[in-house]
N, C-alpha and C positions, 0 to 999 in steps of 0.2 A: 487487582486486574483493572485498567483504566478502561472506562467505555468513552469513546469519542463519540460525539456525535456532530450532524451539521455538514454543511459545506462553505464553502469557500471559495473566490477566485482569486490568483494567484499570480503576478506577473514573475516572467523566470528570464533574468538579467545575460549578456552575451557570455556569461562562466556558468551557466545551469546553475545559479546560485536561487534561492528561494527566501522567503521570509514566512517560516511556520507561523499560523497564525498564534495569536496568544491566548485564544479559546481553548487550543490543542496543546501547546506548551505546558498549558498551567495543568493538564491534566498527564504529563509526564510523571513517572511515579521516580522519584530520587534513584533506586537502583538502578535504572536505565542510563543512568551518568551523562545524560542529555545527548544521547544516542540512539540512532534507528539504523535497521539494516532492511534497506531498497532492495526491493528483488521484483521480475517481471510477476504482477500479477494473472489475474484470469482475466476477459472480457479486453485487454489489449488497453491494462490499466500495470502502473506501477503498484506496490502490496510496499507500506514503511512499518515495520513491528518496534515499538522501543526495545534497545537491547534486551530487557530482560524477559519480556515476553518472547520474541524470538528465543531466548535458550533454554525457557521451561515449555513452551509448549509447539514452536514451530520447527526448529531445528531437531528435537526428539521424534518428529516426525518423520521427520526425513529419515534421519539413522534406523527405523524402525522399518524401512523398505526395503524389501528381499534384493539385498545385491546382486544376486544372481538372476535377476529379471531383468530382462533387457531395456523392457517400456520402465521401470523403474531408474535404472541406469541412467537412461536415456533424460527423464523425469527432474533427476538429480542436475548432471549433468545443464541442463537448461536454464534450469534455478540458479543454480551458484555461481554458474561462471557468468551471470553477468549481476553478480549482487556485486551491494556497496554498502562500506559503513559507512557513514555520515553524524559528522558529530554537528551538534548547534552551539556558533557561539552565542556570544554575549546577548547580541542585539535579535538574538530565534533566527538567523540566519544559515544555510544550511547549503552545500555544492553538490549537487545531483550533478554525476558525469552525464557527457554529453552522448554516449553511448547507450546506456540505460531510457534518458530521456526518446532518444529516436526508437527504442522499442516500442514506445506507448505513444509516438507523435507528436511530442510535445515539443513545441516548438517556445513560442513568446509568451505565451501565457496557459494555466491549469486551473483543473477545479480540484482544491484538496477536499476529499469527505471523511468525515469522519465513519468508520464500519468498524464500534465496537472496541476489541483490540487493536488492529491498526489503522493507519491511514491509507488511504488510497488518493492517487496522481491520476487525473484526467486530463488527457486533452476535451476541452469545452466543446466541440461538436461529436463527437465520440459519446461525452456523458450525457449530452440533449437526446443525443438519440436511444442511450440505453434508456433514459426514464420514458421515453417514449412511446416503446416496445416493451418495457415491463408494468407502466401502468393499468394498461387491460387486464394484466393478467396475473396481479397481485394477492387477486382472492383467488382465483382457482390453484395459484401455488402453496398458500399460506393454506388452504382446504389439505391438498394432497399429503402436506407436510404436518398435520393432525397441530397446527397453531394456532393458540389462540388467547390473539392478540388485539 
């Protein structure tokens, strides 16, 4: 399982094209076939899984939701119809549609972070302001959450 870490600023060319950094790249695991699938994250951030971590543990999630739930449904639903594969070529280059991109605000430029298993797309005033509002409040989460780190 790759752990990304780090962040990144990112300029994003008039095709939502991007240049993966090569921090993150080299930590692509070969099964992933140099592929990620984009999907609306939480916090009004894009969520990239390499291929194969998407189909061992994010996409088995999904399938595991009471279809007959409507907020699951609905859940689904939000997810996938605006996910995208994305393959990188040669040069860590990668076409984020420009659809996807406007769900998260990103316009000319991102902050890519590394979280672990995937990557996450910030618009740069959006993520100022999460670490902003999460810095306070780092230890009383990381307490509630019995971490320790």
């Amino acid at each position: 399982m790759p752990q990304f870490l780090g962040e990144h600023g990112v300029p994003v060319d008039d095709k939502g094209r991007i240049f993966v950094p090569a921090e993150f790249r080299k930590k692509l695991p070969p099964e992933a076939n140099e592929t990620m699938i984009v999907v609306r994250g939480f916090d009004r951030c894009l969520a990239a899984y390499p291929q194969n971590v998407w189909e061992e543990t994010a996409a088995p999630q999904l399938l595991g939701l009471p279809q007959k739930d409507p907020k699951a449904r609905a859940f689904i639903r939000s997810i996938l119809s605006q996910a995208a594969e994305i393959k990188l070529d040669r040069q860590g280059r990668a076409t984020i549609p420009r659809k996807l991109l406007a769900k998260a605000d990103i316009d000319d430029q991102m902050v890519v972070i590394g979280a672990l298993d995937k990557l996450e797309f910030w618009n740069p005033d959006d993520w100022r302001k999460f670490l902003d509002e999460a810095d306070p409040t780092m230890e009383a989460v990381a307490e509630s959450l019995d971490l320790q780190l």
